[in-house]
N, CA, C and O of each residue as an XYZ file, in Angstrom:
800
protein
N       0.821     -1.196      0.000
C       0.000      0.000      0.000
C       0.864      1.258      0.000
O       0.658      2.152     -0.821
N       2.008      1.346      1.086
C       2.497      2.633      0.955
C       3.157      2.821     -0.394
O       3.019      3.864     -1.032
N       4.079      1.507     -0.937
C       4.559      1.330     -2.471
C       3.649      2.384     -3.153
O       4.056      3.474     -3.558
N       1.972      1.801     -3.261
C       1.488      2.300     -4.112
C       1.157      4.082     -4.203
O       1.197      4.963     -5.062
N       0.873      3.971     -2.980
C       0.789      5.524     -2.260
C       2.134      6.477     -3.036
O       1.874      7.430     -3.770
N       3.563      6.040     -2.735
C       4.471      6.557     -3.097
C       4.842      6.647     -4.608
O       5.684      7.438     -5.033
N       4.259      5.912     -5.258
C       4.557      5.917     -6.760
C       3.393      7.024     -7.130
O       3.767      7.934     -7.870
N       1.518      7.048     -6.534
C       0.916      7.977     -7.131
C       1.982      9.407     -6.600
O       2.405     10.157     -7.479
N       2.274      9.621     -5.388
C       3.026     10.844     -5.255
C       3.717     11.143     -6.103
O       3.758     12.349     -6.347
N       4.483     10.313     -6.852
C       5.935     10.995     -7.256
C       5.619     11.145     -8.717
O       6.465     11.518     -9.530
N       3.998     10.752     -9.126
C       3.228     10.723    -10.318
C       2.686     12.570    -10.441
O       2.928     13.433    -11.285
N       1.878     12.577     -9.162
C       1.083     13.962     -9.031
C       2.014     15.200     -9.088
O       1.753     16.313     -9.545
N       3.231     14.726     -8.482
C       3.886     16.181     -8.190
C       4.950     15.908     -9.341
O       5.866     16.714     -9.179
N       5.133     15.290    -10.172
C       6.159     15.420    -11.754
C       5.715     16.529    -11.773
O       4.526     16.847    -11.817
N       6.844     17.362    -11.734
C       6.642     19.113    -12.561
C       6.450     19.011    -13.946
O       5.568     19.723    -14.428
N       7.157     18.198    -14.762
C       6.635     18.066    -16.049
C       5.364     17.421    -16.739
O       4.924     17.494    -17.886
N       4.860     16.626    -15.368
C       3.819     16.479    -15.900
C       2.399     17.731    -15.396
O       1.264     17.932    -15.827
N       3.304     18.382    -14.206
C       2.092     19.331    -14.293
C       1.947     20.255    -15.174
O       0.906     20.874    -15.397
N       3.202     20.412    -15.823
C       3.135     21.523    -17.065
C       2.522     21.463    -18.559
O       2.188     22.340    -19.356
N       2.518     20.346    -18.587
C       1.515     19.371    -19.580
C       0.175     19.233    -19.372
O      -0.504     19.072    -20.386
N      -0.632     19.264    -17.837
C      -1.858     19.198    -17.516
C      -1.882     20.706    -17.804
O      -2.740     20.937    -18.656
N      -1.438     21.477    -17.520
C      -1.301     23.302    -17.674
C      -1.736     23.530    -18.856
O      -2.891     23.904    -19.059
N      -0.522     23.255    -20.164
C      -0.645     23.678    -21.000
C      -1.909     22.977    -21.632
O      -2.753     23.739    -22.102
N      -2.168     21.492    -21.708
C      -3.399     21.258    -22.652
C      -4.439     21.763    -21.888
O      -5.185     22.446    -22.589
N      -4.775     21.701    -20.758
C      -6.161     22.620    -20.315
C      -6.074     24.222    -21.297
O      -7.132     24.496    -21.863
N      -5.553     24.671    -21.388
C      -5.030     25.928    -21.759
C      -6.083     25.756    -23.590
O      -7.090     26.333    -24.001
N      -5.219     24.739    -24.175
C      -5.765     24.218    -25.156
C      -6.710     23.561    -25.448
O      -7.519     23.770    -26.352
N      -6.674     22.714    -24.697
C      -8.309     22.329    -24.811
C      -9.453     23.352    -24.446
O     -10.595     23.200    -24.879
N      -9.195     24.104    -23.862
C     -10.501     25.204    -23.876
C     -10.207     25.863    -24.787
O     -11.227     26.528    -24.969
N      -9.168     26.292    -25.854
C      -9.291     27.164    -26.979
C     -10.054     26.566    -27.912
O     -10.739     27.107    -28.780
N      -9.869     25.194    -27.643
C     -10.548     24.090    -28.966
C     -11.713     24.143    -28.596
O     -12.389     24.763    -29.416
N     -12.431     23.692    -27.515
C     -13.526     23.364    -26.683
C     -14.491     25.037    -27.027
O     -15.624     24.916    -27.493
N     -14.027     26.255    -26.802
C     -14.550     27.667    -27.415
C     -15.178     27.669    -29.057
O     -16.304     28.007    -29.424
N     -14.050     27.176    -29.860
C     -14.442     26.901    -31.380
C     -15.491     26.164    -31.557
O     -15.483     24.949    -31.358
N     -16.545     26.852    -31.965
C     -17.903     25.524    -32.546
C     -16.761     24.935    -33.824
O     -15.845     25.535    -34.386
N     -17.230     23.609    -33.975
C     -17.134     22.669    -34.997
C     -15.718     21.888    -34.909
O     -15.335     20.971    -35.636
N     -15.004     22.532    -33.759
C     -13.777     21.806    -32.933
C     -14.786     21.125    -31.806
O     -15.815     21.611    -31.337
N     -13.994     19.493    -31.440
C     -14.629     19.151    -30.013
C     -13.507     18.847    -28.933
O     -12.414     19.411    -28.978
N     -13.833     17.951    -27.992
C     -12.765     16.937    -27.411
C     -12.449     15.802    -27.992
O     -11.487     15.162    -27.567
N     -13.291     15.297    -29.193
C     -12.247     14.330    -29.705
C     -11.721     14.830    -30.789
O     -10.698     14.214    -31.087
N     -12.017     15.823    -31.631
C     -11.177     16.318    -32.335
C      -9.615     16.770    -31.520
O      -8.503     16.415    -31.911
N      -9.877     17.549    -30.428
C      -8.407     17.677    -29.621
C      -7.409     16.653    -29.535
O      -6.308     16.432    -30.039
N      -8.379     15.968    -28.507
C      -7.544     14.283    -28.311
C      -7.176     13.795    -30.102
O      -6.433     12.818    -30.197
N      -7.510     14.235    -31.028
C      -7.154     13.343    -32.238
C      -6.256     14.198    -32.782
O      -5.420     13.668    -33.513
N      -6.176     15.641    -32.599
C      -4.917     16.168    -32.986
C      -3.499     16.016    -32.061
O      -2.372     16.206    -32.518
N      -3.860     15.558    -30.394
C      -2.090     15.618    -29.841
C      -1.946     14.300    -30.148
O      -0.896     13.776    -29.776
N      -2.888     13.508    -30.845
C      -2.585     11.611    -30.950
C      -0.908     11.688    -31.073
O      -0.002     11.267    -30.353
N      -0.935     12.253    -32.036
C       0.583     11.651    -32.656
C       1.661     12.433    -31.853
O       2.682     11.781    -32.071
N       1.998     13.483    -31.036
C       2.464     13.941    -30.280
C       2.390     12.697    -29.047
O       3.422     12.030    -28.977
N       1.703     12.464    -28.444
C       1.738     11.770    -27.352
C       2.466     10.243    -27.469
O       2.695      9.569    -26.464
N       2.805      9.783    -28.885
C       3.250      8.394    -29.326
C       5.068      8.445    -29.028
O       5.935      7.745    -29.552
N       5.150      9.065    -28.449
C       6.746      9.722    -28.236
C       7.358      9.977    -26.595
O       8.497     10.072    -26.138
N       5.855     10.038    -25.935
C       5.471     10.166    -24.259
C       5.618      9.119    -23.845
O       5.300      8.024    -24.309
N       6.199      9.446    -22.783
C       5.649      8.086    -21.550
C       4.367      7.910    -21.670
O       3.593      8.759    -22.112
N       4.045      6.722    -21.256
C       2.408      6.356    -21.216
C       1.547      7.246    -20.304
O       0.574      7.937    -20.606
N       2.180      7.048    -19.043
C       1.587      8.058    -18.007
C       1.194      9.779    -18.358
O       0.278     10.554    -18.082
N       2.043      9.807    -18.864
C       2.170     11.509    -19.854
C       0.852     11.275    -20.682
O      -0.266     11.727    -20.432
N       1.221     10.500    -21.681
C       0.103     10.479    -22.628
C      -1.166     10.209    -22.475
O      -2.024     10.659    -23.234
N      -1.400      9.499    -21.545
C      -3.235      9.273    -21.194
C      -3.109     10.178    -20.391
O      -4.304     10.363    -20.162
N      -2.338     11.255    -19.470
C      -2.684     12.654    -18.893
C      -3.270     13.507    -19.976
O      -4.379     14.001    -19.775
N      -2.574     13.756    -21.228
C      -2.726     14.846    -22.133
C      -4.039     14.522    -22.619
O      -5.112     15.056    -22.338
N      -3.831     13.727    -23.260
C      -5.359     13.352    -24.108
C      -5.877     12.933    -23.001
O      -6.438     12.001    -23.577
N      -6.305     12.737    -21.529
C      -7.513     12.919    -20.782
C      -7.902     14.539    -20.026
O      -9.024     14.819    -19.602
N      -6.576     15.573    -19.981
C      -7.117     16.362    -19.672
C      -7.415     17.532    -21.053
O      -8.055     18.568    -20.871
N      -6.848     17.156    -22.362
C      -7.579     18.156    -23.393
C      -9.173     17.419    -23.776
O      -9.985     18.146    -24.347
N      -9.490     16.269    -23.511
C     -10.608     15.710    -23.366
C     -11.724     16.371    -22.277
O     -12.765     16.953    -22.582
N     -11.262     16.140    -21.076
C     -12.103     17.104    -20.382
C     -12.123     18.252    -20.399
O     -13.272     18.653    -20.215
N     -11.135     19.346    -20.582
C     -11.034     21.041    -20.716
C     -11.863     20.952    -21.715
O     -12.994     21.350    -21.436
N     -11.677     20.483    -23.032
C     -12.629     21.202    -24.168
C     -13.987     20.542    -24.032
O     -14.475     20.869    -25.114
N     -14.904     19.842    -23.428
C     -15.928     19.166    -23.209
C     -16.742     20.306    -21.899
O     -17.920     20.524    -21.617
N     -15.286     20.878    -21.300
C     -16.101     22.225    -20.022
C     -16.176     23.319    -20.949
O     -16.855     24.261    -20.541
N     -15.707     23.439    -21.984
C     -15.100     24.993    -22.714
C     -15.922     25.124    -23.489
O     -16.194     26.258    -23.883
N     -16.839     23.611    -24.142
C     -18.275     24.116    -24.909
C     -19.316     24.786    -24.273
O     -20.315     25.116    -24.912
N     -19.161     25.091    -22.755
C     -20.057     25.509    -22.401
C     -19.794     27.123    -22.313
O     -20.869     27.719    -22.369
N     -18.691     27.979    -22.194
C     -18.796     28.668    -22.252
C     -19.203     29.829    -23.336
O     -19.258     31.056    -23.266
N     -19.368     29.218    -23.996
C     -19.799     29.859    -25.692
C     -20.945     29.528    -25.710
O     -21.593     30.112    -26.578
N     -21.658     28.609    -24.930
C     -23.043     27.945    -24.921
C     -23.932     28.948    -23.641
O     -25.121     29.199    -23.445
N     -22.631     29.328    -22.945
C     -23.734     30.325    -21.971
C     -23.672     31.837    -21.912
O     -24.273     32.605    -21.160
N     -22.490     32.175    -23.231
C     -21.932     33.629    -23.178
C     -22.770     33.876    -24.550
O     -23.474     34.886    -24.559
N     -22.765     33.194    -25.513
C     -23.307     33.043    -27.434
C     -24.321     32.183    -27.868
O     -24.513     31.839    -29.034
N     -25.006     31.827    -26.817
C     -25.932     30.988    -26.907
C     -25.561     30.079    -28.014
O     -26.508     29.885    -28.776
N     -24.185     29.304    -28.414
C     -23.287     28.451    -29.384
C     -22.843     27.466    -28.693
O     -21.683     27.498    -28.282
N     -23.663     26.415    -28.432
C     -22.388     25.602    -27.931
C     -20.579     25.033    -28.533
O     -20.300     24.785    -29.706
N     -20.060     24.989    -27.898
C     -18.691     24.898    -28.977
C     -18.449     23.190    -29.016
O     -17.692     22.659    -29.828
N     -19.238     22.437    -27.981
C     -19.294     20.756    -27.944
C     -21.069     20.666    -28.025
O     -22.052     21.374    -27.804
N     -20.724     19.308    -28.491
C     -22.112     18.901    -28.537
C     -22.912     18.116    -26.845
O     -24.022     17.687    -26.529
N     -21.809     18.258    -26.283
C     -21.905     18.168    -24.479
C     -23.134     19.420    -24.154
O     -24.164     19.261    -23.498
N     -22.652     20.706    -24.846
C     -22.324     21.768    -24.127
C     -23.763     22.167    -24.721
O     -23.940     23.355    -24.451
N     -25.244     21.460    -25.670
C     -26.085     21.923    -26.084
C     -26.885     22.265    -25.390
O     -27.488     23.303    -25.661
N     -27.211     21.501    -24.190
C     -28.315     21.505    -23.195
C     -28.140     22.807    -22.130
O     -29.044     23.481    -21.638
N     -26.497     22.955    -21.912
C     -26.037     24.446    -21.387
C     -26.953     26.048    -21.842
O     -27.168     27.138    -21.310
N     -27.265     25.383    -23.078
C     -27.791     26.742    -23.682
C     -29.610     27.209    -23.201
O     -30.058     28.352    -23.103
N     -30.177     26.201    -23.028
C     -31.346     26.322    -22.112
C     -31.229     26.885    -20.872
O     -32.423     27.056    -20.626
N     -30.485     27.406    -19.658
C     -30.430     27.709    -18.885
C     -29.658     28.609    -18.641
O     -29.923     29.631    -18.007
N     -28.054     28.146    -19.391
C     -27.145     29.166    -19.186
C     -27.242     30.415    -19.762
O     -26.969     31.508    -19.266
N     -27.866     30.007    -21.409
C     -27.946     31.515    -21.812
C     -28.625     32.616    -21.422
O     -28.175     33.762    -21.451
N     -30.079     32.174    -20.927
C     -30.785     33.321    -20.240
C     -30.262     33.752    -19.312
O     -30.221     34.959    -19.071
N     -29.753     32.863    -18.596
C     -28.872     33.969    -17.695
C     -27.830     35.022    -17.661
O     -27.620     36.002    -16.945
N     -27.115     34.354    -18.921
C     -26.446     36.052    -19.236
C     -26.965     36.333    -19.785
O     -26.233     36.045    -20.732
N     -28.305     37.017    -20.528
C     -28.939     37.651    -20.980
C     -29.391     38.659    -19.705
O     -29.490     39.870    -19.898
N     -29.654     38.066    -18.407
C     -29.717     38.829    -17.584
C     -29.071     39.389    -16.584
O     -29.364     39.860    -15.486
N     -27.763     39.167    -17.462
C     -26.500     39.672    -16.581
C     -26.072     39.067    -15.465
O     -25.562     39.697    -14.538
N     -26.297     37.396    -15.464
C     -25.408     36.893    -14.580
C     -24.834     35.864    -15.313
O     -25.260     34.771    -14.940
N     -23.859     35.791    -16.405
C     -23.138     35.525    -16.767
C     -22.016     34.594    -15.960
O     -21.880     33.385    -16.145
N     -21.259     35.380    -15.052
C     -20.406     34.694    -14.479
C     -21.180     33.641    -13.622
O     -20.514     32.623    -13.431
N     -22.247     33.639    -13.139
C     -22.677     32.595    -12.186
C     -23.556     31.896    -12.894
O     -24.234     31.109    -12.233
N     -23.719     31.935    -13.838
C     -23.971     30.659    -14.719
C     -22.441     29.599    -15.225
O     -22.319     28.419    -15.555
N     -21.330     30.922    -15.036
C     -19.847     30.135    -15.746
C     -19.407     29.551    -14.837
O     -18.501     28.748    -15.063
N     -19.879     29.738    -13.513
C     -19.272     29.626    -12.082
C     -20.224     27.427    -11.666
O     -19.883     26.255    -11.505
N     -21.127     28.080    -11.704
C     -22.147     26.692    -11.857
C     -21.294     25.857    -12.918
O     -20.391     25.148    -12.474
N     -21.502     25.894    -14.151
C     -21.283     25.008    -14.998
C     -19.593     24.550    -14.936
O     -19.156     23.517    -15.444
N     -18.688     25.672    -14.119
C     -17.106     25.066    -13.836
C     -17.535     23.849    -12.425
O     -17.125     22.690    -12.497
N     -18.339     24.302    -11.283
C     -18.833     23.291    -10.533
C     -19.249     22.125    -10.762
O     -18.739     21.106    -10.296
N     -20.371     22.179    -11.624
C     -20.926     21.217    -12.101
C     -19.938     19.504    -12.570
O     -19.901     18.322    -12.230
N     -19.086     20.763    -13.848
C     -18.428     19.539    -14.254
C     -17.472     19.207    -13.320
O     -17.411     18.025    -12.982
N     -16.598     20.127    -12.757
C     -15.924     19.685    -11.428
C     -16.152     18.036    -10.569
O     -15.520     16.998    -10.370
N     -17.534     18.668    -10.253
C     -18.427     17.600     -9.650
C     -18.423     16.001    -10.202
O     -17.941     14.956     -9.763
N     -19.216     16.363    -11.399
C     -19.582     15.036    -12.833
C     -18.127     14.325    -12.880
O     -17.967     13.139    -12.592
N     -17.346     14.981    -13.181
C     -15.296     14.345    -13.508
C     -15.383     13.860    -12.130
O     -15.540     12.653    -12.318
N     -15.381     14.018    -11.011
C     -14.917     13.419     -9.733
C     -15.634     12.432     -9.827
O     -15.030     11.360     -9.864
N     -17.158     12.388     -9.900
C     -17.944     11.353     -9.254
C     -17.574     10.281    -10.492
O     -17.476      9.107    -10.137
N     -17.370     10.562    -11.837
C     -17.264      9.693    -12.888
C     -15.960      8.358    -12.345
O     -15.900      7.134    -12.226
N     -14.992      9.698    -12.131
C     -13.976      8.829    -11.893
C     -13.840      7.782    -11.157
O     -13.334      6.703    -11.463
N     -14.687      8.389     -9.350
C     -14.705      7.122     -8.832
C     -15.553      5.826     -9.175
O     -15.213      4.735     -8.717
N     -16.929      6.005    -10.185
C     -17.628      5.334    -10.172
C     -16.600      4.245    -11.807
O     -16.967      3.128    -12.172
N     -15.699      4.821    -12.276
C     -14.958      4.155    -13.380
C     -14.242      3.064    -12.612
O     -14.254      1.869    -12.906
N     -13.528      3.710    -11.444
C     -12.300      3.125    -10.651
C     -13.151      1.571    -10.124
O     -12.779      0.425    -10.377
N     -14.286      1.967     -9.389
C     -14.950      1.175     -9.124
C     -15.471     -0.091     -9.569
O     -15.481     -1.245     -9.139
N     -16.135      0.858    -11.126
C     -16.268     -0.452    -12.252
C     -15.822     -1.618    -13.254
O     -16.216     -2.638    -13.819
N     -14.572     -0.641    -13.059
C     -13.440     -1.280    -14.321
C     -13.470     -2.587    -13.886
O     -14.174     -3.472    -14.372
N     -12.785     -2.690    -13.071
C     -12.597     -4.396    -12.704
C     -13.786     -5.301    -12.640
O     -13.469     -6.489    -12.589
N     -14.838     -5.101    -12.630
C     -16.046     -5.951    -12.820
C     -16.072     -5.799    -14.527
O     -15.651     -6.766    -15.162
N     -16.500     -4.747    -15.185
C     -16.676     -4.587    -16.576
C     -15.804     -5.317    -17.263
O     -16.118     -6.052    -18.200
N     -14.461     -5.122    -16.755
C     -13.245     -6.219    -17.648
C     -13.611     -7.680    -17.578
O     -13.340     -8.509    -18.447
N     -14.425     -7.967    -16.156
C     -14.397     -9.594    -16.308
C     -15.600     -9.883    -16.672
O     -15.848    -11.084    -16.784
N     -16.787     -8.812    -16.987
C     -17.733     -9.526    -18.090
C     -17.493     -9.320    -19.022
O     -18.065    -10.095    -19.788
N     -16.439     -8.109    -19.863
C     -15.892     -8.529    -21.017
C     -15.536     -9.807    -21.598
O     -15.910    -10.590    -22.471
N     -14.453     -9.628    -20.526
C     -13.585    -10.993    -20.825
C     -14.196    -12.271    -21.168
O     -13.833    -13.239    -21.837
N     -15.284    -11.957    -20.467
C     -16.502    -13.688    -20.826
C     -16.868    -13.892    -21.937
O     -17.056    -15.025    -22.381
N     -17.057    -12.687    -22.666
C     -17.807    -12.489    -24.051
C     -17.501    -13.646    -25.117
O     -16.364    -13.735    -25.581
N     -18.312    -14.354    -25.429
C     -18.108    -15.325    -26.549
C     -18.702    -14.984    -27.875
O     -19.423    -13.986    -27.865
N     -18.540    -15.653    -29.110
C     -19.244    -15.412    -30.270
C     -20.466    -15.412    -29.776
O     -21.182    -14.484    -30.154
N     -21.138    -16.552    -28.684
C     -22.733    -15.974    -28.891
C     -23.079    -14.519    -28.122
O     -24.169    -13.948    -28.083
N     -22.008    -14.168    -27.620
C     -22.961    -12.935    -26.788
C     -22.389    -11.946    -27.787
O     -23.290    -11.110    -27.858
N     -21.355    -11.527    -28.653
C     -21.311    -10.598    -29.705
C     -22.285    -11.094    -30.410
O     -22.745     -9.978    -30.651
N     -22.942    -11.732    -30.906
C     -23.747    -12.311    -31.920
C     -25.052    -11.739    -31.377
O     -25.742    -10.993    -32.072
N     -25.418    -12.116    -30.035
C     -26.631    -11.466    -29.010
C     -26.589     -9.770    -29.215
O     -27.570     -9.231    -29.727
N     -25.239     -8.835    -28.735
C     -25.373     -7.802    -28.334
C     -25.415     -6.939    -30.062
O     -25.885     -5.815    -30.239
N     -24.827     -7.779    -31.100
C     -25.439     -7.302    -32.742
C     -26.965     -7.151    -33.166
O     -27.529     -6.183    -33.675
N     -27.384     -8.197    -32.862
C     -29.132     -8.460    -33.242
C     -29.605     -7.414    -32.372
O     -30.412     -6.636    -32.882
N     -29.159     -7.156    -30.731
C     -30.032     -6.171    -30.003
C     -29.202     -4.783    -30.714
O     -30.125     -4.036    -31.037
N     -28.212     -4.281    -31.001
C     -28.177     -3.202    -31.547
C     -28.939     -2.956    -32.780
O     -29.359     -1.821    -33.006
N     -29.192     -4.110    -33.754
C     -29.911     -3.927    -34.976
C     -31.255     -3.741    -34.370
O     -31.839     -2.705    -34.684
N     -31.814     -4.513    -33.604
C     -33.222     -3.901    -32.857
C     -33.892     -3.100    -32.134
O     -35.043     -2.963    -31.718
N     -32.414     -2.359    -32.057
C     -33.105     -0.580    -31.061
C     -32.988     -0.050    -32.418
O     -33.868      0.811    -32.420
N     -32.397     -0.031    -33.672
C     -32.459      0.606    -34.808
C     -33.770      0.884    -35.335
O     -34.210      1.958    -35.746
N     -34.493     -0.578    -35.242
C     -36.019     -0.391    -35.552
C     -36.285      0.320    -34.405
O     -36.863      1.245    -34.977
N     -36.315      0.555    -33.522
C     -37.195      1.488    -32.529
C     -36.895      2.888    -32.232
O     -37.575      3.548    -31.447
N     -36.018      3.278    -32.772
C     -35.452      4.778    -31.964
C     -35.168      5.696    -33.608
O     -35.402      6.898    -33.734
N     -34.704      4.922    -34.576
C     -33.933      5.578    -35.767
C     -35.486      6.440    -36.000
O     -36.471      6.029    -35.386
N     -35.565      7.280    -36.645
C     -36.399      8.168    -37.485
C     -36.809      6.727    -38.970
O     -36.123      5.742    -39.242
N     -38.214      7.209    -39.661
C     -38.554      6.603    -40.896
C     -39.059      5.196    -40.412
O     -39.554      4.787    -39.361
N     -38.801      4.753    -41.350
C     -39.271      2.952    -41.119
C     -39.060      2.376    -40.674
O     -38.060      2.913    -40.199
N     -39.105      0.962    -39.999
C     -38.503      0.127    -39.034
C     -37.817     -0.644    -40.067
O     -36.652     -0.899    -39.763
N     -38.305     -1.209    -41.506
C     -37.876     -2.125    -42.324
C     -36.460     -1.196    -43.004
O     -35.416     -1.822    -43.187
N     -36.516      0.158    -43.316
C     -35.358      0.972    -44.004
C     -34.575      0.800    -42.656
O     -33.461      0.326    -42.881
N     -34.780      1.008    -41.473
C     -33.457      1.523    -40.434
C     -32.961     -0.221    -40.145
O     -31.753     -0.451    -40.077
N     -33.577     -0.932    -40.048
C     -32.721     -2.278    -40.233
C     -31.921     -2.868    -41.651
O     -30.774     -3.313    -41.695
N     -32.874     -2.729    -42.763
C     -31.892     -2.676    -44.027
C     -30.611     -1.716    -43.891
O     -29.542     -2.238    -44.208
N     -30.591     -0.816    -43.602
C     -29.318      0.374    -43.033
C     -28.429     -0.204    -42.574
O     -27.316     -0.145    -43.096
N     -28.724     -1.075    -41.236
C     -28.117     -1.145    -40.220
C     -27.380     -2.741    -40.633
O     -26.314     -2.917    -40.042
N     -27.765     -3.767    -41.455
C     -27.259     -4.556    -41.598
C     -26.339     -4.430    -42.765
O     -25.417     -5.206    -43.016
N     -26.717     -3.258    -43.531
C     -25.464     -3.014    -44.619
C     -24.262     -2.594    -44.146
O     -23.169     -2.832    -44.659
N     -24.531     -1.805    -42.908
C     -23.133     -1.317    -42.206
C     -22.358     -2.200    -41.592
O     -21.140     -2.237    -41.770
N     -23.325     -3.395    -40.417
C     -22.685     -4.179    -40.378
C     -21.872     -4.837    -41.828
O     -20.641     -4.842    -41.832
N     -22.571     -5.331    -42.920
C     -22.006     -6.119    -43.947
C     -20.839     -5.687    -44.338
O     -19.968     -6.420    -44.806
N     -20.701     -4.051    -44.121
C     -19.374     -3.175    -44.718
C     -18.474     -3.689    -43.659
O     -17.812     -4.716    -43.814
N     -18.452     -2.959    -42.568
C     -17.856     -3.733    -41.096
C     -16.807     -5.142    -41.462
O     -15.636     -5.419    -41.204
N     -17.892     -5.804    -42.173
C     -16.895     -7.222    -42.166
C     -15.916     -7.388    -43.408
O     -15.086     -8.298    -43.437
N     -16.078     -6.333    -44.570
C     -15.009     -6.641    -45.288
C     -13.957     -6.401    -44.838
O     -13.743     -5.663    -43.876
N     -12.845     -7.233    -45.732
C     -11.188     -6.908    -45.313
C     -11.219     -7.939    -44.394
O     -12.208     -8.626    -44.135
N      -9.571     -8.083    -43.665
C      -9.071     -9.115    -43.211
C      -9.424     -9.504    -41.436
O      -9.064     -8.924    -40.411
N     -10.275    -10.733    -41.649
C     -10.708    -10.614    -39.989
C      -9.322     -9.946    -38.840
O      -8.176     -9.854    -39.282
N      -9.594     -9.614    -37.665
C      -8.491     -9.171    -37.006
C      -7.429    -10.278    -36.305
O      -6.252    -10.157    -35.967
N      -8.567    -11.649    -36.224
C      -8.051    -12.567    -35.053
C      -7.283    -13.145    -36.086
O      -6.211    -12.600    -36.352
N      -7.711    -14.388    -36.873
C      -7.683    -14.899    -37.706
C      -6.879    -14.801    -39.339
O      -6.349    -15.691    -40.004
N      -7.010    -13.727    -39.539
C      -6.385    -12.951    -40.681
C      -7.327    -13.632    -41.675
O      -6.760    -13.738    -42.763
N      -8.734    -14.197    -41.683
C      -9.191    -14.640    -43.045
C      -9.999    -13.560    -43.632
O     -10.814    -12.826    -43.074
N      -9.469    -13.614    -45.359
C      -9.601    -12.488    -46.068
C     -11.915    -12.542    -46.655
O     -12.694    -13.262    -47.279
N     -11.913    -11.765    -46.183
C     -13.265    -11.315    -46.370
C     -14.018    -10.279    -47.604
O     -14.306     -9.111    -47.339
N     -14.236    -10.790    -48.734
C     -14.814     -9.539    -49.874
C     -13.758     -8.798    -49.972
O     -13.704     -7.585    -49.767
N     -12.993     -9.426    -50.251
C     -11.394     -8.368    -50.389
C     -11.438     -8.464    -52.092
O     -10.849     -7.612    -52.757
N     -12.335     -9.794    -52.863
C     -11.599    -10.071    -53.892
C     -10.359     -9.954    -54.631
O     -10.093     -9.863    -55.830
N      -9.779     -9.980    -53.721
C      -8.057     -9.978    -53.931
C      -7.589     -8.551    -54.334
O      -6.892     -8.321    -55.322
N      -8.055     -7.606    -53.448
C      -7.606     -6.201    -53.564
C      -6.844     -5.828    -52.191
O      -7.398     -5.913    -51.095
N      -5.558     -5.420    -52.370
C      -5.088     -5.144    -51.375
C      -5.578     -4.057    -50.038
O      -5.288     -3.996    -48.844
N      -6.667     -3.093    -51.167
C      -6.739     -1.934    -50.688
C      -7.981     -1.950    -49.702
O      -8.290     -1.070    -48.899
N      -8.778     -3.454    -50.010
C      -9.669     -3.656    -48.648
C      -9.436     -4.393    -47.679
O     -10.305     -4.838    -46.929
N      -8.009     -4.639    -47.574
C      -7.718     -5.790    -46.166
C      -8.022     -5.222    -44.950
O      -8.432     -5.869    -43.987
N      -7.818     -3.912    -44.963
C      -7.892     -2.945    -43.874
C      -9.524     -2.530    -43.798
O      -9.916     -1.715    -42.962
């Protein structure tokens, strides 16, 4: 226990890694401000930057420009009635009238709380779950991917917009696309007809 204790310490207080949580918060709210930028657009631009990091570094960066720009849609969502994430849409029902009536900052003040809040409680309830979720993963056989396909094709009929017969024809063509190219486990070649350019 103390082992572990002493390794998160000497994790939290890396000066270089606090300068890295610094700077992408910094950035991720410039991104997170821009409508039509998100948090995974962020996280997908430092990708290739972070392939050069320690691991620890790298799931810091891309988890805290993930969360900064996911808080940063809201401020354009409660200052421009714009959200800048698609997180940040529902912000605009509440937050904006309020700076309309000039309380601005305590709508910005709430919604920095808020998520404050949401990130803490997430985390512990992740920490919590992971290790159960991994070992019903892990169980997963062809029949329960086979099970959890048919039930995704069957909320398609119920939730998609239009027909029930068009949103399942849809939905099994995507699957059908899905399976061309080279299985992952196995390597057997699938509707490739001997084109290199669909193995992938």
């Amino acid at each position: 226990m103390q082992e572990a204790l002493a390794a998160m310490g000497s994790i939290v207080f890396d000066v270089n890694l606090l300068f890295l949580i610094f700077a992408t918060t910094i950035l991720g709210v410039i991104i997170g401000v821009l409508p039509g930028l998100g948090s995974t657009t962020g996280a997908a631009l430092l990708l290739p930057f972070t392939l050069t990091m320690e691991p620890v570094h790298a799931i810091t960066v891309l988890t805290t420009i993930y969360v900064s720009a996911t808080f940063a849609g809201s401020i354009t969502a409660i200052l421009i009635n714009t959200p800048g994430t698609s997180a940040a849409a529902a912000t605009t029902f509440d937050g904006y009238p309020l700076a309309q009536r000039g309380e601005a900052g305590r709508a910005l003040g709430i919604a920095v709380v808020a998520s404050t809040i949401g990130g803490i409680f997430s985390v512990i309830v992740l920490c919590i779950a992971a290790p159960m979720l991994a070992r019903v993963a892990y169980e997963f056989r062809p029949p329960e991917y086979f099970a959890l396909t048919v039930f995704g094709l069957s909320m398609l009929a119920s939730i998609s917009a239009g027909g029930a017969v068009k949103n399942i024809i849809g939905g099994v063509f995507g699957v059908w696309l899905a399976t061309i190219g080279a299985e992952r486990v196995t390597g057997i070649e699938r509707y490739t007809f001997g084109h290199y350019e669909l193995y992938e």
